[in-house]
C-alpha atoms as one frame of an Amber mdcrd trajectory, in Angstrom:
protein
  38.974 196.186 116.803  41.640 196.013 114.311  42.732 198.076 111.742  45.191
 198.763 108.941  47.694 200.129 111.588  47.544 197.076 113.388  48.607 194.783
 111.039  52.400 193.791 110.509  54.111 194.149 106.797  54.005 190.291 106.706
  49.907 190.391 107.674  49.448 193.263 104.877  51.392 191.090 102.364  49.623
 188.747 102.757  46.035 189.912 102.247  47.426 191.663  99.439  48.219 189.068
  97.758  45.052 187.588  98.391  43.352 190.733  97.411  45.303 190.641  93.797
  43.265 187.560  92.741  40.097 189.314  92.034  41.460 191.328  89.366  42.831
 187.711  88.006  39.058 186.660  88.391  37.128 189.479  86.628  39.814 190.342
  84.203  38.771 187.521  81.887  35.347 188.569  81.846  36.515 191.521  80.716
  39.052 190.570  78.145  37.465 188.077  76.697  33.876 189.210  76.478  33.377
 192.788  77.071  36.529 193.690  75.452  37.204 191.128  71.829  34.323 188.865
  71.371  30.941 190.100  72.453  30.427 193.152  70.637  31.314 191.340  67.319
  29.422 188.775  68.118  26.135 190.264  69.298  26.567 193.162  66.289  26.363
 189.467  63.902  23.320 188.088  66.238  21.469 191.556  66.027  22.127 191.851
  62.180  20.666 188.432  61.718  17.719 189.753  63.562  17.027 192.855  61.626
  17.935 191.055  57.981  16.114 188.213  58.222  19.229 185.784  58.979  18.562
 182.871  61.130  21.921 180.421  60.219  25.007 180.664  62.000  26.639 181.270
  58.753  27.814 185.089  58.951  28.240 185.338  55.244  25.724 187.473  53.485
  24.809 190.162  56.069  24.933 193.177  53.873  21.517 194.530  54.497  21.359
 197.850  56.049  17.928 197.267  57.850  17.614 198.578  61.700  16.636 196.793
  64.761  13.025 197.875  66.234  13.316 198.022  70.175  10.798 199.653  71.683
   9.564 202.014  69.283  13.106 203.191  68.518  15.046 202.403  65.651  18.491
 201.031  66.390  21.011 200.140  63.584  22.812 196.528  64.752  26.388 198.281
  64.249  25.222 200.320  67.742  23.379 197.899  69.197  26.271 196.873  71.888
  27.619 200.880  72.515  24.123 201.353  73.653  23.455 198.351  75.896  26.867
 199.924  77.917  25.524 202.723  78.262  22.084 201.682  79.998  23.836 199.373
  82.272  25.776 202.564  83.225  22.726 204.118  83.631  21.304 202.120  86.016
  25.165 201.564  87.570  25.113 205.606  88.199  21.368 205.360  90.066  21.868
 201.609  91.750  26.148 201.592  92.485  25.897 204.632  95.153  23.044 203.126
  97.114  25.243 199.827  96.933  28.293 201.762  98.343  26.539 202.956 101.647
  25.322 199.124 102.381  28.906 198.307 102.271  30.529 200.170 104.490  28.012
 199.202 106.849  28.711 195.811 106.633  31.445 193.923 107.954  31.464 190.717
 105.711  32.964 193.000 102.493  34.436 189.700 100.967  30.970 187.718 100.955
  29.651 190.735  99.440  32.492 191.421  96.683  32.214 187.357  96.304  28.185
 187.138  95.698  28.231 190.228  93.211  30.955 188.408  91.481  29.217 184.667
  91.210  25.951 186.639  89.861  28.158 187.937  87.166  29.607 185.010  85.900
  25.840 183.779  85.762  24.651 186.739  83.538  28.115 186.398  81.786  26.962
 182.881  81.368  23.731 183.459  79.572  25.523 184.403  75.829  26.051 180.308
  75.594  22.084 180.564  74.651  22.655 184.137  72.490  23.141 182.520  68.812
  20.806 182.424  65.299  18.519 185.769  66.058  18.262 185.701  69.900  19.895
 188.903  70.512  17.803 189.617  73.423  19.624 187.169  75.914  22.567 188.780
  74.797  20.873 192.032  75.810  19.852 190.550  79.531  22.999 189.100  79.616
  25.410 191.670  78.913  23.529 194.534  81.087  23.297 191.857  84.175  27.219
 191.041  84.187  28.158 194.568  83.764  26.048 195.855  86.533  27.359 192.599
  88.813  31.004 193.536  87.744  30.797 197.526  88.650  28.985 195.948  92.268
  31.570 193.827  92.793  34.367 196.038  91.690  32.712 198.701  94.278  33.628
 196.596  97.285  36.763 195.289  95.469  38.343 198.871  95.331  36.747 199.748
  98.733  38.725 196.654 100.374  42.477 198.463  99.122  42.562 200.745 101.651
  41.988 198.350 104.722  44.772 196.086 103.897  47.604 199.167 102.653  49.215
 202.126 104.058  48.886 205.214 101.973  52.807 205.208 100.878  51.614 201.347
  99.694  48.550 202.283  97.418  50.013 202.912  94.278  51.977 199.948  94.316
  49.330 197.516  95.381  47.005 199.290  92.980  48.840 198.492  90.112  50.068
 195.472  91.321  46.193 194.143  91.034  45.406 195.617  88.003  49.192 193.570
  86.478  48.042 190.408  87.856  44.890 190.756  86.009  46.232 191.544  82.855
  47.757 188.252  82.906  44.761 185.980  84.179  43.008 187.889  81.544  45.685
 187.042  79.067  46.242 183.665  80.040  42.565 182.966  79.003  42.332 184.691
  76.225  45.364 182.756  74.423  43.430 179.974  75.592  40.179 181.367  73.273
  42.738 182.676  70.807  43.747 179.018  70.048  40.224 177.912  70.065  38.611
 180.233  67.792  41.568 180.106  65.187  41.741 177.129  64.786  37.795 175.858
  65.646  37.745 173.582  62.338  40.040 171.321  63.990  38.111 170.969  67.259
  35.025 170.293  64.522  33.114 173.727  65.345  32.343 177.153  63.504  33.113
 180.125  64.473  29.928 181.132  66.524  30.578 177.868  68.680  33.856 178.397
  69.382  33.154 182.117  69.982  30.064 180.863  72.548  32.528 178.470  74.285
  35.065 181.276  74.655  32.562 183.767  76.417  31.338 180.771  78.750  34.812
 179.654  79.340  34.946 183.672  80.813  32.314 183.244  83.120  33.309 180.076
  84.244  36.996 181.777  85.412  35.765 184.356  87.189  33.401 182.652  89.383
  36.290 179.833  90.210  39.050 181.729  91.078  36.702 184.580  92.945  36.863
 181.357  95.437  40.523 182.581  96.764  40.105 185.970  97.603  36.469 184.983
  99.228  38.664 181.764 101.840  41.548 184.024 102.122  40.454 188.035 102.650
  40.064 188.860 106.636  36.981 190.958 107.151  37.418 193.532 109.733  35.153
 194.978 112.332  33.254 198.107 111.012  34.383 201.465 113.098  31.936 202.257
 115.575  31.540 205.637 114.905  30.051 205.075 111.360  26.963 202.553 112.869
  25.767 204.934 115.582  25.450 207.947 113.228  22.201 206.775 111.725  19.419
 205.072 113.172  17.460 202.237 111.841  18.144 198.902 109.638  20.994 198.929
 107.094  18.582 199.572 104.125  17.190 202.728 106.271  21.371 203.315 107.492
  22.465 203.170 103.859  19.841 205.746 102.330  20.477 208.084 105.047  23.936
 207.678 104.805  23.838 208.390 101.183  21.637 211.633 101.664  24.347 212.697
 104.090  26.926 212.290 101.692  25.291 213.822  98.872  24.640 216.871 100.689
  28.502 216.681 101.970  30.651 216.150  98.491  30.891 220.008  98.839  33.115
 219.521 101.682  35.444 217.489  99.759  36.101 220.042  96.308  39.052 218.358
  95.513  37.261 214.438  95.494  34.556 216.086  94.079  36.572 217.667  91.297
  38.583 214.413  90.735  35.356 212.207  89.948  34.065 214.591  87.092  37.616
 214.429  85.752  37.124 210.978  85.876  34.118 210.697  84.608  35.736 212.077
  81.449  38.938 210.638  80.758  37.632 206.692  82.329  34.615 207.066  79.889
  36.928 207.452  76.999  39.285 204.838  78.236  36.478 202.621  78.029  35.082
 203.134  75.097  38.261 202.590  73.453  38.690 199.276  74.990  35.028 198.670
  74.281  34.787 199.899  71.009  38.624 198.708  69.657  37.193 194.895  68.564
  34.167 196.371  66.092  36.599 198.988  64.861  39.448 196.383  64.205  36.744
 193.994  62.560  34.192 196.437  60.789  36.153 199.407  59.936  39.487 197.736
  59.545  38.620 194.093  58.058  40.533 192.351  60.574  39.133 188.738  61.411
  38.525 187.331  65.222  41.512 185.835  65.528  43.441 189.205  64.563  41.564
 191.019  66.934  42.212 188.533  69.963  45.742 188.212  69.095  45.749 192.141
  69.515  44.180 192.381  72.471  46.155 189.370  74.107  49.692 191.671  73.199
  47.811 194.254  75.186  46.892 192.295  77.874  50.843 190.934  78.179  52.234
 194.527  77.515  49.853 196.153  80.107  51.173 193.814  82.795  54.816 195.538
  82.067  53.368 199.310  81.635  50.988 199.291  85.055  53.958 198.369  87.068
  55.983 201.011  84.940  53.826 203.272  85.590  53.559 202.360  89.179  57.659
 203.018  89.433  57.114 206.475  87.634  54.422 207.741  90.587  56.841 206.789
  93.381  59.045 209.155  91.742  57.049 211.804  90.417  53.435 211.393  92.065
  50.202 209.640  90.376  48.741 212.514  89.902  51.307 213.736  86.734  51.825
 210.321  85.597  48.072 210.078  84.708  48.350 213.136  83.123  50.914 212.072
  81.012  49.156 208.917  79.862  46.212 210.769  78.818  48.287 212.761  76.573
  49.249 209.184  75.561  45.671 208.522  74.963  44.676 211.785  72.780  47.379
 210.382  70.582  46.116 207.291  70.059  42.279 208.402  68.874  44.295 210.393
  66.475  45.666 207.965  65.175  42.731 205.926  65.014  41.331 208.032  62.779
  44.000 207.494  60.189  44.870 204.047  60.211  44.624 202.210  56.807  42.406
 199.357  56.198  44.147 195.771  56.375  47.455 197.087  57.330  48.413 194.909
  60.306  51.559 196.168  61.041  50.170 200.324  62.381  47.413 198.340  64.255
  49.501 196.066  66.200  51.398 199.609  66.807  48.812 201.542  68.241  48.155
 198.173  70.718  51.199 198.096  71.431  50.726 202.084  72.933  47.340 201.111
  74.423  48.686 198.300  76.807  51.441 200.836  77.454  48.833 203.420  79.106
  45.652 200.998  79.833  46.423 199.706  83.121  49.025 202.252  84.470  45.607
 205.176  83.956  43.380 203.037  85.230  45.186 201.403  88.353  46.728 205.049
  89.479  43.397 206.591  89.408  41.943 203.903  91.653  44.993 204.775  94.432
  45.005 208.475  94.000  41.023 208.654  94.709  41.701 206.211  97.653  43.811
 209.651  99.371  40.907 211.528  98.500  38.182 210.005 100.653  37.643 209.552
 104.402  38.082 206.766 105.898  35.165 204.322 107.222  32.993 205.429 104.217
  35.340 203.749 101.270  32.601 201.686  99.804  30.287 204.561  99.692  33.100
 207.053  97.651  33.812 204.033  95.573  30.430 203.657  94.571  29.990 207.108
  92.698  33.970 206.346  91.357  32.835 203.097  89.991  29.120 204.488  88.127
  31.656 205.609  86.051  33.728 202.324  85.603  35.422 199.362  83.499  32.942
 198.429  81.202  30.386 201.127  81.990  30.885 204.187  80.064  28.231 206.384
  79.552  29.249 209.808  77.730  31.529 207.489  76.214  29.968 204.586  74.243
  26.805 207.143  73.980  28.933 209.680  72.044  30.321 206.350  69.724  27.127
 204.962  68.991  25.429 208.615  67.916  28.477 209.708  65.934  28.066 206.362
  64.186  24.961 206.608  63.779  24.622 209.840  61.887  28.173 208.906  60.121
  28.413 204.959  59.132  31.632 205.232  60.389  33.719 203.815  62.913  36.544
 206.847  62.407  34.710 210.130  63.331  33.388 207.540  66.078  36.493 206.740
  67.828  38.162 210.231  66.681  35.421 211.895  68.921  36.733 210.576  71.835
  39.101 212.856  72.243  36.810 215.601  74.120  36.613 212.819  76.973  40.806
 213.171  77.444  41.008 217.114  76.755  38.001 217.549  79.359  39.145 214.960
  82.223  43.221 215.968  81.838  42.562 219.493  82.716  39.676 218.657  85.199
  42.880 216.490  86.726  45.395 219.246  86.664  43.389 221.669  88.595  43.190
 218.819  91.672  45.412 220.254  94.271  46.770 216.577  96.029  48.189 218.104
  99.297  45.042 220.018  99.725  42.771 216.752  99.228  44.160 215.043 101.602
  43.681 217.539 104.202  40.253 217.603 103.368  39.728 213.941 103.717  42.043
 213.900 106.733  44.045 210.826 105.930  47.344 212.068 106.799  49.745 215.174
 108.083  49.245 218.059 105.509  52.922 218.461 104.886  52.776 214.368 103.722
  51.560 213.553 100.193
């Protein structure tokens, strides 16, 4: 049976590498549709829905009437915040089951691959979500989110089995880099389509519809590299003869076990609910930064994807920055210093004036600074947190609180907009989420976590 340890530099490279193209994969999903177009796009298809509105001409939606879903009444401005957060939902109750299956199964790269391809056919579905039809928007959104977080589970799980633990920070942030720029790559791709749809003889809402499938189509295509080129390795026989019965049976018991064991690991333990906190505002932010740009700010599509594409380009710089900085002064304080970062930036949310260009391409510029530096140096720290053999299953409860599935988060966004009309006290509120997680973070004590997961010497960090 091999392992980590018995693979050469050259070997590790190698599936490294290959390992770096899923974040190229997803990251246009992500960029493109969860991130600039869908929540602007579905907020139009939901208004159309509750006023009336059944052209594809967006002019004219000024009615302030609410969406009826299932007895509740939902205003279309927080129709999309709350679609996030019942994918989450069902993420926190369906990811953890998900994570014990996987560690019990060898073929992790068919598995990351066949979460991913069901994605990018949910992701798929918004071609049919235009006129009224925001319901297949709905089905749509909450099916490629849950697929993503699946597939990101057994993504994340895979980083340890092809690095050392001096090598996860920089492999970490190496994926998360390369995805900024597959992500960015597409999206200047959409950017030139929706700016300048007339001349390809389309509206808007075509050009928008194209972009989204254009997503999905990119992340099931180049999932196809990491699926030919990952190595699956032999599961470690000590994990399958600790339970009895089929995988299903394995994976439940396996789950009980480790529910009933997170007390033995106080320092994992503590980690998660700090991320729980400062991820859920992360993502809101990213979620929520398009309908604030376009609805609170009066910024058109193309502004908002030519924002987000500057983040997606300076991001690529900033997680390998901020990869540098933890080889020098540990993850651990560097994430702590970019949720400072982060605090900041809500703040200045809150104040930004309306069609003033210049101080929103400024705070963009300090989100793709701090985005994927957080994000990626979370994902390595937790990885010295964990024992080894049950990855996936660790992952699982890291990733119910995920990329695209906030829950606090977009939750606390939609309410405060709710009971507010607007978008400032919304994205000011976020704040708790970075006060909460940074000192949930400071009071992790690193050495001592990784004596508790026993991945290394205690003197070693």
């Amino acid at each position: 049976m091999t392992g980590i340890a018995d693979l050469r530099p050259l070997q590790r490279r190698s599936q490294q590498r290959a390992w770096y193209w899923y974040d190229w994969a997803n990251s246009a999903y992500v960029t493109t549709v969860a991130t600039v177009l869908f929540a602007p796009y579905m907020i139009t298809v939901a208004e159309k829905a509750a006023c009336g509105f059944i052209s594809d001409d967006d002019k004219g939606l000024d009615c302030t009437a609410h969406l009826d879903i299932l007895g509740l009444s939902i205003a279309p401005g927080a129709l999309p915040a709350y679609l996030i957060t019942f994918s989450t939902v069902l993420s926190a109750l369906l990811l953890p089951l998900l994570g014990a299956i996987a560690d019990r199964t060898a073929n992790k790269k068919g598995m990351l691959a066949g979460f991913a391809w069901a994605g990018a056919a949910f992701a798929s579905l918004l071609w049919f979500c235009r006129g009224d039809n925001w319901e297949i928007g709905a089905v749509a959104i909450i099916g490629a989110n849950l697929c993503l977080g699946a597939s990101a589970v057994v993504n994340d799980a895979i980083l340890p089995l092809i690095s050392t633990e001096d090598e996860r920070d920089r492999v970490s942030s190496r994926g998360w880099a390369f995805g900024y720029l597959g992500g960015g790559l597409l999206l200047l791709i959409n950017l030139i389509l929706v700016t300048f749809h007339d001349t390809f003889g389309m509206d808007t809402a075509l050009a928008v519809r194209i972009s989204m499938l254009s997503a999905a189509i990119w992340w099931a295509a180049f999932t196809f590299i990491p699926f030919l080129k990952l190595t699956n390795q032999p599961l470690p026989e000590r994990e399958l003869a600790q339970v009895e019965g089929g995988i299903v049976a394995q994976s439940f018991g396996q789950l009980w076990r480790t529910l009933k064991e997170l007390r033995n690991y106080p320092m994992a333990l503590t980690f998660l609910v700090a991320y729980l906190f400062f991820n859920d505002g992360i993502q809101t932010v990213i979620a929520s930064s398009s309908v604030y740009g376009e609805k609170q700010l009066g910024f058109g599509t193309s502004v908002l994807i030519a924002t987000i594409l500057m983040v997606q380009f300076v991001a690529f710089g900033g997680a390998l920055l901020f990869g540098r900085a933890a080889e020098r002064f540990g993850a651990k304080q560097v994430i702590l210093v970019g949720l400072v970062v982060w605090m900041g930036i809500v703040i200045t949310a809150l104040f930004l004036p309306k069609d003033q260009i210049v101080p929103f391409l400024l705070m963009g510029l300090a989100i793709g600074i701090v985005l994927g530096g957080t994000q990626a140096l979370a994902r390595s720290y937790f990885s010295l947190l964990i024992p080894r053999g049950r990855e996936a299953e660790f992952f699982s409860f890291y990733h119910a609180m995920d990329r695209g599935t906030s829950w606090f988060g977009t939750l606390t966004f939609g309410l405060v907009y709710q009971w507010t009309g607007s978008y400032r006290p919304a994205i000011f509120a976020l704040i708790i989420f970075f006060v909460i997680g940074g000192v949930l973070l400071a009071r992790v004590d690193t050495a001592r976590g990784i004596r508790e997961a026993g991945n290394m010497a205690p003197d070693v960090i």
